[in-house]
N, C-alpha and C positions, 0 to 999 in steps of 0.2 A: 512657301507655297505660292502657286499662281494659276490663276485661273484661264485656259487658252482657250481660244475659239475651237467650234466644231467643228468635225472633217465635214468636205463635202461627200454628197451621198455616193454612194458606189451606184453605179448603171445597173441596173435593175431587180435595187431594191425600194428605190422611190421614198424611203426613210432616212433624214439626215441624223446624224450622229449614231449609227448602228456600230455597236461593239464589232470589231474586225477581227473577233477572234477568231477560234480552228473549228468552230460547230459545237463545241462542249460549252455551255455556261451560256450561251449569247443570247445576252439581253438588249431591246431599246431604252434610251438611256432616255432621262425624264426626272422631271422633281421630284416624283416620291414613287415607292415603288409597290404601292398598293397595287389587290387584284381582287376581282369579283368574289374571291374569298369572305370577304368583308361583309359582303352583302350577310352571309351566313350567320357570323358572330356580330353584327350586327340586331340580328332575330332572337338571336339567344339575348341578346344584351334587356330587350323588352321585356324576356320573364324575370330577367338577373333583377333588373330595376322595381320589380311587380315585388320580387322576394324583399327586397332591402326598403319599401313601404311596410310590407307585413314583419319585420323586423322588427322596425323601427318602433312603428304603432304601439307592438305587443311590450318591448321595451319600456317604451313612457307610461304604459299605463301600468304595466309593472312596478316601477320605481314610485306611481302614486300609489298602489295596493299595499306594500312595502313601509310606507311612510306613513301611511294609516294606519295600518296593523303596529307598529313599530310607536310608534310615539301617542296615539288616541286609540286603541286598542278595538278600532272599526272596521268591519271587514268593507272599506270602502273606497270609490275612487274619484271622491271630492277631493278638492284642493285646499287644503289642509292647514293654512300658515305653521310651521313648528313653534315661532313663539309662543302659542295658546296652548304649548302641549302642558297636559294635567300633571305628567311626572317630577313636575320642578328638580330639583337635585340628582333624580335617578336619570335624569334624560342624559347624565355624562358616561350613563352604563351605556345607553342603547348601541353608538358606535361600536362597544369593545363586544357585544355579542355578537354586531353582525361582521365584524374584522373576524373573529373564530370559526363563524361557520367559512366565510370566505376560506380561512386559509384551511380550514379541511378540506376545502373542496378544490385548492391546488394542490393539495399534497397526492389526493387520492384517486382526485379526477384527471385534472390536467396542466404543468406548469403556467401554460401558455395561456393561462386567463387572467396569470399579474399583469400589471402597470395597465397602462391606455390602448393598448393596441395597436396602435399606431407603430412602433417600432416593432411589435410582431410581424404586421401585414407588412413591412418593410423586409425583413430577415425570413419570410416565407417567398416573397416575389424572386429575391436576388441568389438567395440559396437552397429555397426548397422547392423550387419550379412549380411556384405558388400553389402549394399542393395545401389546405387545411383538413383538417379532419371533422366527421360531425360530433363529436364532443365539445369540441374548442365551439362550434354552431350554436350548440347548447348549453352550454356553461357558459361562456363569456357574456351573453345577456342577464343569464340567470344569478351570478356571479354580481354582476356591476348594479341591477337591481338592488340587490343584498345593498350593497355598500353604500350607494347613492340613497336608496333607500331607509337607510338606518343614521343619514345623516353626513356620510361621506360628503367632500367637498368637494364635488366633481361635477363635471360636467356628463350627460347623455352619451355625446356626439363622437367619442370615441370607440365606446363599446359597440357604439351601434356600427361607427366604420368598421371595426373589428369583425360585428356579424353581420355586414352585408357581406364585407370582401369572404367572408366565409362562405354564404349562398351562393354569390359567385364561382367560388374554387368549385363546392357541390357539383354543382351545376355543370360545370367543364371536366368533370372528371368521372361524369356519365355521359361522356361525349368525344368522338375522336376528333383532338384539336390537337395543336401546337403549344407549348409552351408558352410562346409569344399571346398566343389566341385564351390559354388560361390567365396567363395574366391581367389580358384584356379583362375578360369577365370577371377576376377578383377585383381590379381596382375598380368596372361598372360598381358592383355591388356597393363597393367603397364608398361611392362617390352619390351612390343612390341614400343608404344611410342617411349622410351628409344633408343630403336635400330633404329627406323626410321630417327632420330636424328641425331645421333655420328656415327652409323655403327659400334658400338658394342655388340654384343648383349651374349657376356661372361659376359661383366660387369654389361648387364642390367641383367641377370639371380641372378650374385651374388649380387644385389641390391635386389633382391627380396629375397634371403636366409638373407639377413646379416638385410633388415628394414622392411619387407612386410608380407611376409610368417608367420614369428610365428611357424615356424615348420623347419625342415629337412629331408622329409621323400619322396619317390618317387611319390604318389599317385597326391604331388603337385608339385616337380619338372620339372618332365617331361614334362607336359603340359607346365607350363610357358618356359619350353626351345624349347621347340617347337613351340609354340608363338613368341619368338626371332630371330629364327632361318628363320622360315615362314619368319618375318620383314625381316631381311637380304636379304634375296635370294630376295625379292619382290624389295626392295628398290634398289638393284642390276639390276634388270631388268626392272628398271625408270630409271636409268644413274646417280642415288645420284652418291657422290661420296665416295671412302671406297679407302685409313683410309682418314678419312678428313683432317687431316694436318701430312702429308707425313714426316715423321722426322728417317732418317740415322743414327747420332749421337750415341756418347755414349763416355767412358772413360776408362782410365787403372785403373785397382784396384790394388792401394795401402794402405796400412794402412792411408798414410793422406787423399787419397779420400774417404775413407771408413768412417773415422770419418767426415766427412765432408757432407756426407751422412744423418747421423745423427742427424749434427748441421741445417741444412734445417730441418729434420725434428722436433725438439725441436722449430728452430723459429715459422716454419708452424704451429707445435700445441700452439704456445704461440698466433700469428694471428686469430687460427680461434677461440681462447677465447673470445679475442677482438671483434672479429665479431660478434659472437653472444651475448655475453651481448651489444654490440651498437647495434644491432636488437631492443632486447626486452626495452634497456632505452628509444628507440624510440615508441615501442608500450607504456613502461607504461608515458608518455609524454604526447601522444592524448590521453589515457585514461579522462589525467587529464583536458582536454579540453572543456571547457561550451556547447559543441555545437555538434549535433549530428556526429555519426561517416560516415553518409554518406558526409559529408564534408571534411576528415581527407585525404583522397588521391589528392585532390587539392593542399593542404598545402604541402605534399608532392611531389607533381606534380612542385610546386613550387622551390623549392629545386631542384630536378632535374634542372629544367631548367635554373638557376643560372650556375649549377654544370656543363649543359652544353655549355654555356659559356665561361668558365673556359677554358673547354679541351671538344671536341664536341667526344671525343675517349670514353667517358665514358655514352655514349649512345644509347640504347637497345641491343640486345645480342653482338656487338662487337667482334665478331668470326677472324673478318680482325687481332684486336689487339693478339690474342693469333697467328695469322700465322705470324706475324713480330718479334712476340719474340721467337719462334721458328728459327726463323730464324738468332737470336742474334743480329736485325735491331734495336733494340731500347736501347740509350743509359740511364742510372743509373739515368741523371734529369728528365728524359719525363718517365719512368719508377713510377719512385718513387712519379713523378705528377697524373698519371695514376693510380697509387695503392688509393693515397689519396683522391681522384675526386671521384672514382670509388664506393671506399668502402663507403665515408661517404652518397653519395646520393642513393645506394641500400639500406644502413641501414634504411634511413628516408623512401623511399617508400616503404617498405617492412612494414616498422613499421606502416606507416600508413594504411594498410589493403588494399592495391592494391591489382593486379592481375599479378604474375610473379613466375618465377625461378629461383634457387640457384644456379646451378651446375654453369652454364659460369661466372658467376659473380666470380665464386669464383675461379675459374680457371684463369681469369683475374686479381684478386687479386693477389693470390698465386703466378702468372706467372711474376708481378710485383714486388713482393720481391725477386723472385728467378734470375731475367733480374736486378735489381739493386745491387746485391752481387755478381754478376757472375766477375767481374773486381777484386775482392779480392780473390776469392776461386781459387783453382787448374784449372788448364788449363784443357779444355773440349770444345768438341762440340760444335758450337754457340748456341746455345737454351738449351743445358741441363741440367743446374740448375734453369733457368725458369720452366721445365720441369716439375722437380724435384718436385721443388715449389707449382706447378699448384697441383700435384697428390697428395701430403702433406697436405696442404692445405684443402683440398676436402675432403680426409681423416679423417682427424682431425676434419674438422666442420661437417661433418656429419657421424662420428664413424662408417664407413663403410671402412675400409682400405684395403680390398681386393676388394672390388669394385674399387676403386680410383686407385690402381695396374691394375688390369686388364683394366680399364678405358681407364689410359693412356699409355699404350702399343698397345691395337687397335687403338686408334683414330690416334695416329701415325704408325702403323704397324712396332712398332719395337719392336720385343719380347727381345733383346739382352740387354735391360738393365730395364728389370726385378728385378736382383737382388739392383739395388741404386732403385730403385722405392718401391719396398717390405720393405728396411730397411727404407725411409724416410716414408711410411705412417702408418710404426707400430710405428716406434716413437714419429710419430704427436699424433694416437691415443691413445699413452701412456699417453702423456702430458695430453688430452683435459680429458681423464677418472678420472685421477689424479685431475686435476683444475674443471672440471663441474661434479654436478651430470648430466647432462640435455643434451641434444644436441640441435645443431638448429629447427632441424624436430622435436623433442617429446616435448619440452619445452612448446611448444603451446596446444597441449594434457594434459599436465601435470599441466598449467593455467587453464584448464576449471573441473581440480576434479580428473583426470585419471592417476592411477598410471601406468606406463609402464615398463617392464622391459625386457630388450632384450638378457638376457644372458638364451642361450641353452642347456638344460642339457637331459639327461636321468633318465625320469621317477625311483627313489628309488623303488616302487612300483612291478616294471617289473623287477630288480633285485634280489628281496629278496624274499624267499622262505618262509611260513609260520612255518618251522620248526627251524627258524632263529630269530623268534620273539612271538614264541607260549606259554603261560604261563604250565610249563607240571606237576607242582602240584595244578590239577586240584579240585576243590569241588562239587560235585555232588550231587543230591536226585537218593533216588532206587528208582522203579518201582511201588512199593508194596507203597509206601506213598499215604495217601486217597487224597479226597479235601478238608480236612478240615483241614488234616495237613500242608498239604502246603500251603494256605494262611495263617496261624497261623506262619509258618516259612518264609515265606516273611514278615509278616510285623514286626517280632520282632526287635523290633532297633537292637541285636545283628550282625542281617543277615549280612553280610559283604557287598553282592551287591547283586542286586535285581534278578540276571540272571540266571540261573542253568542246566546246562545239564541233562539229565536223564537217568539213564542209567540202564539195566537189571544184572541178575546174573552174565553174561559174559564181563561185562564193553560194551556190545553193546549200543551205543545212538539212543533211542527213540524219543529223539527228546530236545526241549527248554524250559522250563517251565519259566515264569516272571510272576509281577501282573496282565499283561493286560490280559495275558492268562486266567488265574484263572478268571478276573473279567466273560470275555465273558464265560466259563464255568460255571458259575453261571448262568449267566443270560439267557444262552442255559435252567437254569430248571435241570443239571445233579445234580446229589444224591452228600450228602457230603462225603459218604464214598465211592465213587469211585475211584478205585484206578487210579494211572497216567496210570499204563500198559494199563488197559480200556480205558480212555477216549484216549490214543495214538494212537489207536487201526488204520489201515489205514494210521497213518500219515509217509511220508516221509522227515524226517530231512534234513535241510540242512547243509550239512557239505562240510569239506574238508579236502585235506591230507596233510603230511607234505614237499611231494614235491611241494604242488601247489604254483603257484606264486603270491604274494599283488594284485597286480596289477587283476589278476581273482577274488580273495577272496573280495576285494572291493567290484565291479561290481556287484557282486551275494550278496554280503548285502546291498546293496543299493538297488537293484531289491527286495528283500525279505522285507527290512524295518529291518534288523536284524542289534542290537548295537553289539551282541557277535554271535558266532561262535565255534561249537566245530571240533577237529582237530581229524582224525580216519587213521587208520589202511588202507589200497585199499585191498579190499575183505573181510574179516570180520567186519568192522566198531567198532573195538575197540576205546576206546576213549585215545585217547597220549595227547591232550592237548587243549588249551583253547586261544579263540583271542577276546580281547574287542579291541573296537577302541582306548583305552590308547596302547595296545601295536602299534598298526598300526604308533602312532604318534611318537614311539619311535624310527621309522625310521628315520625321519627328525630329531628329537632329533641326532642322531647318524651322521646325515651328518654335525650338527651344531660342534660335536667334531671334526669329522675330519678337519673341516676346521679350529678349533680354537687349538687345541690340538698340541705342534709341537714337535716330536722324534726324534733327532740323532740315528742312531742305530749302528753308527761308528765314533769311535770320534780318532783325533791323540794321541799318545804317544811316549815317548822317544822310543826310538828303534825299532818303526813301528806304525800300527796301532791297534785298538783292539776293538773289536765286541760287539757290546750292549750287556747286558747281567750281572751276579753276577759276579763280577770281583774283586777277592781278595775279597770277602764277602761283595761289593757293588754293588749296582746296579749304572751301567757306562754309562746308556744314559744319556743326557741331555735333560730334559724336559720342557717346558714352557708354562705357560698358556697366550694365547694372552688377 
């Protein structure tokens, strides 16, 4: 691929780089290809954002109505600790009822209210032209209440992405949009959730660029940030609280803090391996189970309530436990009890097709290796290799590491240590891309048939100019050929391909000639000796120049139905050269070198260095096929 300069502008259009097409499709080319459209779902994106505060809100307060009724038998929406609950022994029932009503209510209501959400609103954007429905609106809150509420060990912030991006879809689908335009306003909703939550809403924006979006491009950012942003300001003016765990801290950067840095980040990505393959050996587990899967969150429910037992710390979203290690309050045994507790009973209910979220879990996880290593690593801040840990962690199991940097910088409002946070979640996400194809979120997509793939490029297409890939020893028929010669010369086995430009005394192109052509010219009743110039006679070829760009040239054979393409001259339509879709592929073909192909173009020598190139009558790069 290569990147070429822009034509100069044609006389009297006063715009440089204007697609030189034939009038169909021409567009001014430009960085991004937004359009006053925007403006519109931009407007919508305000209510979408307004719905996923009122989501949100009714959610949390939910899951405390739930947690009162459920363990202190209060119809109330205090904050509760579960360790003081009065039911000593029976408290290991409360999960397994509220796992039974859950899975009644995906049996009967809607599948689509198991696991976290997250890989639903993923498998609704890519294959269901983010269309949700309002049950899934209504049950996925109502749903993860129950479970969080009964002691689940999950986080909010799932469910609640779950039902924003559902107000969103709502919302777009009482409205004549676009696909592109519905999806905007699910992943708003998403992203608004998100911020009602944590009270941040940089990091729920780059949640939706880094697992949602599917794109990079303004048409859908801005709305979703404006959806985020809406959340904030709203949830600011209910008295949430912002950052929600207030953290000071931070460290001197030394070379051994720096590596150390690092080493959080390698264990976090080794952790959230861990995690997530105990996730899915927990799902393939009840797979393997005689009994239907509406039973499977009891069993699980079970477990939990063992688990909470144990440690009553490792029960429903547990926010208290991340502000005591924050705080550097929790020593390395009740830590590393807390990690173990924690992790293996979200594994089981998650695996068993509950109703919850990822993100607190896993930040309690994370915050738990990072609060039991802190007694060995460099002296720091009380909280800030839990911290560390927490954002790592997060990063790593869900291959999002500038979400989990931004994350945790707002939720504690300390941007100052940025940089240990930026170097621990690129090196989680180093590890986990390196050890998993899969992440936690797509793995599940990826079980049911769906390839996914989240690495963002720039269209080849939109790069390459047709004169870059255009075949220019072209073969041609004249003008003056009858109809009898030219079906005679398509079907001689000699003919090389079936396709032919036509072209007059001047090399001007009249147009396409193939068999289907000829066929329907027969079958129109025209004479055999008619020549092409005749039967052309009216037509307007489609063609294109050699500035134009793939990316247009597509578009307009697609539109056409056309496999080739001839390439002309701008003003007189000479013919320069020729495009079948084999060269088009040649493009990809060529990004496959450059990523396999590897060229030193400066390599050392004694007495300095010395330039790629015929050096002493060799050639001096060092080349190698991967």
């Amino acid at each position: 691929m290569k990147i070429t300069p822009p034509p100069e502008p044609q006389a009297g259009t006063g715009v440089a780089g204007l697609d030189h097409g034939t009038g169909a499709g021409i567009h001014h080319l430009g960085d991004f290809t937004t359009s006053p459209r925007v403006l519109f779902v931009s407007a919508v994106a305000l209510v979408v954002g307004t719905g996923g505060v009122i989501s949100g809100v009714v959610l949390l307060k939910l899951i405390r109505l739930v947690t009162n009724l459920a363990y202190f038998g209060t119809f109330s929406l205090a904050d509760l600790p579960l360790g003081r609950s009065p039911l000593g022994l029976f408290a290991a029932l409360v999960p397994v009822a509220g796992a039974l009503l859950i899975g009644l209510m995906a049996r009967y209501g809607s599948e689509k209210i198991r696991g976290h959400g997250i890989p639903e609103a993923i498998e609704a954007i890519l294959l269901g032209r983010s269309r949700l429905d309002l049950k899934v609106a209504i049950l996925k809150p109502l749903s993860s209440a129950i479970s969080i509420g009964t002691g689940g060990p999950f986080g909010a912030e799932g469910p609640i992405i779950m039902t924003g991006g559902a107000i969103g879809s709502l919302i777009a689908q009482c409205l004549p949009v676009s696909d592109n335009e519905r999806k905007t306003l699910l992943v708003a909703g998403a992203a608004a959730g998100m911020t009602t939550v944590f009270g941040t809403p940089m990091a729920a924006v780059m949640l939706a660029v880094e697992l949602l979006l599917f794109e990079w491009t303004p048409r859908s950012f801005v709305p979703v940030a404006i959806a985020a942003i809406t959340a904030e300001v709203e949830r600011t003016w209910l008295g949430m609280p912002s950052p929600l765990f207030p953290f000071l801290g931070g460290i001197d950067i030394t070379p051994a803090t720096t590596g150390c840095w690092v080493l959080i980040g390698l264990l976090s990505g080794l952790l959230s391996g861990v995690l997530t393959r105990l996730v899915y050996a927990c799902e393939d587990g009840f797979l393997k189970l005689p009994i239907h899967w509406m039973w499977w969150p009891m069993l699980g429910g079970l477990v939990v309530g063992i688990g909470g037992l144990i440690d009553p710390r490792a029960l429903s979203v547990g926010y208290d436990n991340i502000a005591v290690m924050l705080r550097g309050g929790m020593p390395p045994a009740s830590a590393l009890l807390l990690l173990a507790v924690k992790g293996i009973v979200w594994a089981v209910a998650l695996g068993s097709g509950t109703s919850g979220g990822v993100l607190a879990p896993l930040l309690i996880i994370g915050g738990g290796m990072g609060a039991a290593l802190a007694h060995v690593l460099p002296a720091a801040s009380p909280g800030f290799w839990a911290l560390l840990a927490m954002a790592a962690t997060m990063g790593g199991t869900m291959r999002s590491p500038l979400t989990a940097t931004f994350f945790a910088a707002e939720l504690t409002g300390n941007t100052h240590i940025l940089l240990p946070l930026l170097a621990a979640c690129v090196t989680a996400h180093l590890v986990t891309v390196l050890l998993m194809r899969r992440s936690i979120l797509t793995e599940k997509v990826a079980r049911r048939g769906h390839h996914l793939s989240r690495e963002y490029r720039v269209d080849p297409f939109a790069l390459t100019r047709a004169r870059d890939v255009m075949t220019t020893a072209v073969q041609t028929v004249p003008d003056g050929m009858t109809l009898h010669q030219i079906a005679a010369f398509l079907t001689d086995p000699g003919t090389s391909h079936p396709s032919f430009p036509v072209i007059d005394a001047d090399r001007r192109v009249l147009g396409i000639v193939d068999p289907p052509t000829v066929l329907r010219w027969r079958r129109a009743g025209q004479h055999r000796h008619a020549t092409l110039r005749a039967l052309l006679v009216g037509n307007r070829p489609v063609i294109a120049h050699p500035d134009d760009y793939l990316e247009a040239i597509v578009a307009r054979m697609t539109r056409e139905n056309m496999a080739h393409i001839a390439i002309v001259t701008p003003g007189d339509s000479r013919l320069v050269g020729y495009i079948a879709w084999r060269d088009l592929m040649s493009v990809h073909t060529r990004l496959h070198t450059e990523e396999r192909d590897r060229v030193a173009f400066y390599r050392l020598r004694q007495g300095g260095i010395a330039q790629g190139g015929n050096v002493g009558g060799r050639d001096s790069r060092a080349q190698t096929k991967a």
